[in-house]
N, C-alpha and C positions, 0 to 999 in steps of 0.2 A: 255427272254426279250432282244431287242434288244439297244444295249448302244453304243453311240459314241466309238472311239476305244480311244481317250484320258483319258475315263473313263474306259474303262475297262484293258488298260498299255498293257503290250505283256508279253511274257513267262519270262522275264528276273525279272516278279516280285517275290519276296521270300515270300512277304505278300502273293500273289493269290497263289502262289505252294502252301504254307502251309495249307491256311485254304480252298483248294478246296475237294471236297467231305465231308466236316466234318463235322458234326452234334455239333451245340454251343446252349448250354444255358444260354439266356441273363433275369437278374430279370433288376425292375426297369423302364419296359419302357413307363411305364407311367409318366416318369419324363421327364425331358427337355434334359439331358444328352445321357438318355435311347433310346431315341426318336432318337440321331443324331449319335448314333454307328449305332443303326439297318438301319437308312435310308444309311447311309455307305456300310456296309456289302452290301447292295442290289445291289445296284447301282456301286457298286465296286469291287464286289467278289458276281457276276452273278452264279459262277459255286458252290456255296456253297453248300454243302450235306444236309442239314436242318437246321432252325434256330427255336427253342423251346423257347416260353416265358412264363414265369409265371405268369398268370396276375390274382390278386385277384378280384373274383367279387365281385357287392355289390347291393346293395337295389335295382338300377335301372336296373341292368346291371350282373344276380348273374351269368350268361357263362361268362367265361375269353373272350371267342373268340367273342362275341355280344360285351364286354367291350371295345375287342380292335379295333374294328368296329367302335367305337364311340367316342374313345377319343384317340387313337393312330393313327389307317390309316387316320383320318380325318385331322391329324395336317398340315399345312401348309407346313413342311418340306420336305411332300411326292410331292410337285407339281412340281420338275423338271422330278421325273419320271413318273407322270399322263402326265404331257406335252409331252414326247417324246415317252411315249407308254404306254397308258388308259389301254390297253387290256394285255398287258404282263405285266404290275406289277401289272394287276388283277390274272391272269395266277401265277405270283411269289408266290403271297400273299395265292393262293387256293393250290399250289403244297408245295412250299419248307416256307411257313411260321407256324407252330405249335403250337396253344395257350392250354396253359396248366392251368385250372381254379386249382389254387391254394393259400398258404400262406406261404410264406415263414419262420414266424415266428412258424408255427407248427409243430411238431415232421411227417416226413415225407411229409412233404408241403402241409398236410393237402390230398393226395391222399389214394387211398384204395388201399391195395398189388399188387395188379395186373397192376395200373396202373403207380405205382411207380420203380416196377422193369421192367417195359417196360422203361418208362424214361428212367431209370439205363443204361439198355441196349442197346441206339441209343446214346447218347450223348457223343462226345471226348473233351471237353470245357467248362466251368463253368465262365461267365463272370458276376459279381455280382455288381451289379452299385444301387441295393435298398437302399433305405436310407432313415430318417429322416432329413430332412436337418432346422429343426426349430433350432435357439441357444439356447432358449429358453422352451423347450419341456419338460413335466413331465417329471421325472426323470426315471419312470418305464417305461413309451414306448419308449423314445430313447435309452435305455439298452435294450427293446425287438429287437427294429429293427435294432442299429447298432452294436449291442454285442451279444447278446445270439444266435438270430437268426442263426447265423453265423456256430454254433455247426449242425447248421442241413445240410447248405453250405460243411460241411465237412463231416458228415455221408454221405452224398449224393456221393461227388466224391469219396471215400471210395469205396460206393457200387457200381458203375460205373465203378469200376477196376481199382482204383487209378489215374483219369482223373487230370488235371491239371486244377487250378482257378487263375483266374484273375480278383483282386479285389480291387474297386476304394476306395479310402480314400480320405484324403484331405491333403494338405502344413500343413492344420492349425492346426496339432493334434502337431504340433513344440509347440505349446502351449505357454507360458511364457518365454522360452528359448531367447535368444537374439545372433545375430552375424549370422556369417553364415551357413546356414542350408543344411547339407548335406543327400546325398541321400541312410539313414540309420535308422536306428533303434533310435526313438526319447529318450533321458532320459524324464523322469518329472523333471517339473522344481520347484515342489513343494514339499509335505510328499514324504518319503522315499517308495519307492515297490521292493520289493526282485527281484533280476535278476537270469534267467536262465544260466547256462552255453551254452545251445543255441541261447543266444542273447536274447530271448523276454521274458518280465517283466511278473513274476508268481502274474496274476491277480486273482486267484481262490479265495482268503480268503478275497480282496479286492472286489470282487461283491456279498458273501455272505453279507459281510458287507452291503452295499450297501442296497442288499435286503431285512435285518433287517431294516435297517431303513425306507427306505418302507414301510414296516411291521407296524411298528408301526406311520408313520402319517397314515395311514391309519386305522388304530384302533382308531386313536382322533378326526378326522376330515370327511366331510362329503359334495356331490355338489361341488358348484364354491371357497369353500374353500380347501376342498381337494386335486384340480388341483393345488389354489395358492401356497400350502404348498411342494406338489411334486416339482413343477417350484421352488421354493426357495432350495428346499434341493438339486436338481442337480447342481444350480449354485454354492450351498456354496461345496458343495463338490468338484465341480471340481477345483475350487479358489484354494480349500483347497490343491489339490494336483497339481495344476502349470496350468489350463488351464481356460481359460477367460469364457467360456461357456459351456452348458451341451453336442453340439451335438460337440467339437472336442474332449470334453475330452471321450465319449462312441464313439466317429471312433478309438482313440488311444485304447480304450480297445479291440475294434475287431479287431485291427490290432494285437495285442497279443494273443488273442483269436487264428485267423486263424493259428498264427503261430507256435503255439504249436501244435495244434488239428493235421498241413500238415505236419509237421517238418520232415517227410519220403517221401515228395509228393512236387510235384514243385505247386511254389505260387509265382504269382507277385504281389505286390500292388504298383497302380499307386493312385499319390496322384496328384492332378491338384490344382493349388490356387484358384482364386476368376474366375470363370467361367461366361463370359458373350460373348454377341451376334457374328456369325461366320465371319473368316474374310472372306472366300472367297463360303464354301461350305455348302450348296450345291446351297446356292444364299448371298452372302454378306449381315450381318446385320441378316439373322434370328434368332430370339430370340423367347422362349415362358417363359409370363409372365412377373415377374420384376422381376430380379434378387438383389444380395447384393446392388451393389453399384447403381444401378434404383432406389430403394425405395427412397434413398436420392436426386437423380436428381430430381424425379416426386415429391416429395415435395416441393422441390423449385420451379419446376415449377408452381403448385398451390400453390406458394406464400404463403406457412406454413412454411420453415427452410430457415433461411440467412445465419445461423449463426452454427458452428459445431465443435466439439471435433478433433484437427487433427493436426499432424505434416507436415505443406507443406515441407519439406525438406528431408521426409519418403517416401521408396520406397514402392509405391503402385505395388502389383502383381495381374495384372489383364491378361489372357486368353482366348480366343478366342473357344466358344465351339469344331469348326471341331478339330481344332489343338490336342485337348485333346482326342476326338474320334479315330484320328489317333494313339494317341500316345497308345492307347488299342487294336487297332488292331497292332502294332507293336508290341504289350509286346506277344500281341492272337498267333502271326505266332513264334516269341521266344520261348514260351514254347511250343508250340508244336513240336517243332524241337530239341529243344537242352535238354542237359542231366536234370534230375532232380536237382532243386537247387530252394533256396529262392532270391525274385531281389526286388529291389524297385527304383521304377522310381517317380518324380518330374516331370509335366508337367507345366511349369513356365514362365512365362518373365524375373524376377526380376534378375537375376542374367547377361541375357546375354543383353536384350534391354532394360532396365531400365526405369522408369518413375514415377517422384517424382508425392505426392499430390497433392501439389500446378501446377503442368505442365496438371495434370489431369485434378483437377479444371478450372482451366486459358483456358483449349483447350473447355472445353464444355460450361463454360460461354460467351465466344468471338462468338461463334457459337449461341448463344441463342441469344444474343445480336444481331448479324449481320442478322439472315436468322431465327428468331421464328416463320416466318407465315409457314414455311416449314414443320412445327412438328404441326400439327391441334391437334392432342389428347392429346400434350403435353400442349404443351402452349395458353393460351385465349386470352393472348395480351404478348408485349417485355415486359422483365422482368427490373426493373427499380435499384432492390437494388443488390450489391454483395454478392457473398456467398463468407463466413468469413472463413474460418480455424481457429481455435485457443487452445492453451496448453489447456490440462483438466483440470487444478484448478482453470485457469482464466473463464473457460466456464461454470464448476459448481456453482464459486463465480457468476459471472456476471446474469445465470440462476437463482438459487436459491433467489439471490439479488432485481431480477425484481419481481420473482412471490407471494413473498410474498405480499407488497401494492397489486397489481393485481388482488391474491384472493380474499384481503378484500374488495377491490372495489367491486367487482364479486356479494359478498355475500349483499352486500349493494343494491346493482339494484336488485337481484332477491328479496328480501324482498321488494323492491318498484316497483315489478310486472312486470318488463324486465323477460321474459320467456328463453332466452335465454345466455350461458355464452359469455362472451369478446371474441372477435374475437384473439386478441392479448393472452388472455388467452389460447385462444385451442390452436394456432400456439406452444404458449412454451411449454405446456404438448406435442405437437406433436414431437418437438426438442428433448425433455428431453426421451422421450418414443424411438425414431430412435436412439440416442446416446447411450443407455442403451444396445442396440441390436448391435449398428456396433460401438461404440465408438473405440474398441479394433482392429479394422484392417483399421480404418485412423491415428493409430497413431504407425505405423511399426517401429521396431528397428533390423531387422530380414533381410537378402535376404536367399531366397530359390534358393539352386543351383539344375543345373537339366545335370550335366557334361555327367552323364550314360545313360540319357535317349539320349543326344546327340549321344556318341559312339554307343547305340545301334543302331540308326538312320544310323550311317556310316557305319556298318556291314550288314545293308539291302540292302546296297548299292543307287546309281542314280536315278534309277526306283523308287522304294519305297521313296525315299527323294524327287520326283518328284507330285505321286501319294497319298502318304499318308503323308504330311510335319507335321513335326511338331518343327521348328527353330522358335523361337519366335522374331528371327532379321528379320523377313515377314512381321511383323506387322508396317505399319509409325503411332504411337502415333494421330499426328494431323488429317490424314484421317481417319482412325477409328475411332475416337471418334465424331469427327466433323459431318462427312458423315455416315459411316457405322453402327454408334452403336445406335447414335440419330434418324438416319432415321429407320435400324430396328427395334428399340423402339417404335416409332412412327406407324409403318405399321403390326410389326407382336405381337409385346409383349401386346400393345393395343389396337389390333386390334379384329375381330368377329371371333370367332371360327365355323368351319362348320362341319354339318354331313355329312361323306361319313359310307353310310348305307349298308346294306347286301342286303335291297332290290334292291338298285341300281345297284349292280354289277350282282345281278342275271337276271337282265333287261337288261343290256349291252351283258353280254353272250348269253342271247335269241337273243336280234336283229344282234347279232356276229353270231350265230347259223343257223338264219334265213337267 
C-alpha cells in the first residue's frame, strides 16, 4: 500500500524497527478504541508481518471475517486510506489482515486444537483492548469480560512461547483514591485485599467470593429482575471495596489478574482516562458513537439536562482517541525490544494540560450559543438555558425536591386521561438516570500523572514523538472542544454508518483484474 512518506517516518523510527515483520494480536476491534490502533498500525507500520483479530461472530454475522467486513473495515476511520489508495488497503486487508472467529471469554478463544496452536505459533504480540465498557453492567459479565477472561489472555501468550501483552485498562480503576495518581499499582480505596509481595493484590478468594454471590441472586431471582439484582450487587460491591462503579472496579481486578498469571512474562498496561474524539488523526474530530462525556452534551442539547452533579473547579481528564492509540503502539515497540519486566503507562491530560469542569463546560456552551446551526444532528434550534454544575447534595436535594409534587401531578393527568407523562418529569428522570452513571467523574478530586509514559516517549526519541505523539500539551482546550470535538460529534458519532461489503471488494479486484 502506497502511503505519503510523512506517514510512513524513515528508518530513524524505533516504533516501525520494532514492530516491522511482526505478527500482533489485537481483541477488541470492534470498539471505538480497537478500530483506531488497527487503522494506525496500517497506515503507519505498512511493513507489519500480520495483524490477527479476534472477532466474535454473531446471529447476523457468525464468520469473524464477514463481521469485520461489516462493521469494522466499513468504519469511517478507514477513509483516509480508501481515499489514498482503494486498491492497496484492499490488497492490505486480503494479505496482512487475519480474522480469527472467536471468544475471548472461552477457554482457548473458543478454537479447535489445530487452529489455536497455529495462532500460538505466528503471533509475537498480545495487544488486548476487549472490554466491557458499561459502569453499570451485571455483575457476571463484566467479571467475564474484564476479569476472568483475561486468564485465557495468558494461557495464550504462555503457549505462544512466552509472547509479551499489552493491555488497556483505565485511569479510573484509581477508583475512590484522591490526590495524585501515579503511574502504579492502584491500593483500594475501600475493604482491605491482601497484597502480594509481587506488588499485585491476591484477588483469588475475592472473585470466588464474588461468584458465590452470583450464585445465589441467581437462585432467587429470575428475567428483568435478575439483571436488576446483578447490576445492584456489582455496584454495591464495588462501593463496598473503594470503586464508584462495577466496570472500573472488574478493570482493577484484571489488572491483577494479568499480573499474577505474566509475573515471569513482560506486560504493559496502558490505562487512558475519559477517551473522546481524535485531535488530529487520522482526520480531526473522528469519533464513533457517544462517548462518556457526549451522553451528557447531547442531552443538553435535546433540551432534557440543565442542570448536573459537578465540581467546576475539578480537573476534568479528557483524551484524545489517536493520542492513546499511540501511546499502545509505543508501549507495542517497548516490549518488544526491551528486557522482560511489568510497566504501566497513563495516557492522560490532567496532569500536564489541565482543564477544569467549569472551562469544559464554558468552552462547549459558548460554542452552542454562538455557531448551533453548525451542529444539525446536535442541535434543532440555539440552546436558551445554561448548563448548571452543581455540589451533589445540593443536586440530589434540589432533584429529589422538584420530583416529588411533579410525580403527583403526573399521576393526577394520567388518571384524567393525558396518555402521556410531564415533559419536565422525563427531563428529571433523564438528569437523575445520566448523574447515577457519570455523577462520579464530574466531580474529580484526583490528577492522573502520566510522567513515564512521557519518558518513554523521550527514549523513542524525535521521530516517534513526531509520528506517534502522545504529549497531551497538543491539545488547545478551546479548539478541540469548540471545533474538533462538536464538529466530530456532529459528523461522524451521529452520523450514518455504511457497508463496505465483501462483495464490493471482490468487484473492485475484478475490474482491477480486468
Amino acid at each position: 500500500m502506497t502511503l505519503p512518506t510523512s506517514q510512513t517516518g524513515d528508518p530513524d523510527s524505533a516504533v516501525r524497527s520494532a514492530l516491522r515483520g511482526k505478527h500482533v494480536l489485537i481483541t477488541g476491534t470492534t470498539g471505538f478504541l480497537g478500530k483506531a490502533v488497527l487503522e494506525k498500525l496500517i497506515r503507519s507500520v505498512p511493513d507489519i508481518g500480520g495483524i490477527y483479530l479476534l472477532v466474535r461472530g454473531n446471529a447476523r454475522h457468525p464468520n469473524g471475517r464477514e463481521r469485520f467486513f461489516s462493521e469494522i473495515a466499513s468504519a469511517n476511520v478507514f477513509d483516509y486510506l480508501r481515499a489514498e489508495d482503494i486498491a492497496g488497503f484492499d490488497q492490505f486487508l486480503e494479505t496482512r489482515v487475519h480474522c480469527v472467529t472467536g471468544e475471548l471469554t472461552r477457554p482457548r478463544f473458543g478454537l479447535s486444537d489445530d487452529e489455536y496452536e497455529a495462532l500460538a505459533g505466528r503471533v509475537d504480540l498480545v495487544i488486548n483492548s476487549a472490554a466491557s465498557v458499561n459502569f453499570r453492567e451485571e455483575l457476571d459479565k463484566a467479571l467475564s469480560i474484564n476479569t476472568l477472561c483475561l486468564d485465557n489472555v495468558a494461557v495464550f501468550a504462555r503457549r505462544a512461547g512466552n509472547i509479551p501483552v499489552v493491555q488497556v485498562s483505565t485511569c479510573y480503576v484509581n477508583g475512590m483514591n484522591s490526590g495524585e495518581i501515579s503511574e502504579d499499582v492502584i491500593k483500594p480505596a475501600g475493604a482491605d485485599i491482601p497484597r502480594n509481595a509481587g506488588g499485585w493484590y491476591e484477588t483469588g478468594s475475592l472473585i470466588r467470593l464474588l461468584q458465590d454471590k452470583i450464585t445465589d441472586v441467581r437462585s432467587r431471582y429470575a428475567g428483568k429482575m435478575l439483571e436488576k439484582k446483578l447490576v445492584e450487587l456489582g455496584i454495591r460491591e464495588a462501593n463496598h471495596y473503594g470503586w464508584s462503579d462495577t466496570y472500573t472496579f472488574t478493570k482493577w481486578l484484571g489488572e491483577q489478574r494479568l499480573m499474577e498469571s505474566l509475573q515471569d512474562q513482560s506486560l504493559t498496561i496502558v490505562r487512558p482516562s475519559i477517551i473522546e474524539s481524535a485531535l488530529a488523526e487520522p482526520v480531526a474530530g473522528w469519533i464513533e458513537g457517544v462517548k462518556v462525556a457526549d451522553a451528557i452534551i447531547l442531552a443538553y442539547a435535546r433540551e432534557k439536562v440543565t442542570v448536573f452533579p459537578g465540581d467546576r473547579n475539578g480537573v476534568i481528564d479528557v483524551i484524545p482517541v489517536d493520542l492513546v492509540a499511540n501511546s499502545l503502539l509505543l508501549a507495542s515497540a517497548e516490549i518488544l525490544t526491551e528486557e522482560t519486566g511489568r510497566r504501566i503507562y497513563q495516557c492522560c491530560s490532567g496532569s500536564l494540560n489541565p482543564i477544569s469542569l467549569g472551562e469544559f463546560i464554558d468552552h462547549l456552551m459558548d460554542e452552542a450559543r454562538e455557531n448551533y446551526q453548525a451542529y444539525d444532528k446536535l442541535f434543532s434550534r440555539q440552546p436558551t438555558k445554561p448548563f448548571i454544575a452543581v455540589n451533589r447534595v445540593l443536586f440530589d436535594a434540589t432533584v429529589n425536591g422538584i420530583r416529588v409534587p411533579l410525580s403527583l401531578a403526573n399521576k393526577v393527568m394520567r388518571l384524567a386521561g393525558h396518555g402521556r407523562d410531564l415533559k419536565l418529569l422525563r427531563n428529571l428522570d433523564t438528569t437523575r438516570a445520566l448523574a447515577t452513571i457519570f455523577g462520579f467523574y464530574t466531580s474529580p478530586n484526583y490528577i492522573f500523572s502520566n510522567a513515564r509514559l512521557m519518558a518513554l516517549a523521550g527514549r523513542m526519541g524525535l521521530t516517534d514523538q513526531a509520528l506517534f505523539p502522545v504529549d497531551p500539551r497538543k491539545i488547545g482546550w478551546e479548539t478541540y472542544l469548540r471545533k474538533t470535538h462538536l464538529g466530530g460529534l456532529n459528523r461522524y458519532g451521529l452520523g450514518e454508518r455504511r457497508v463496505y461489503s465483501l462483495r464490493a471488494r471482490r468487484e473492485r479486484r475484478t475490474a482491477v483484474a480486468a
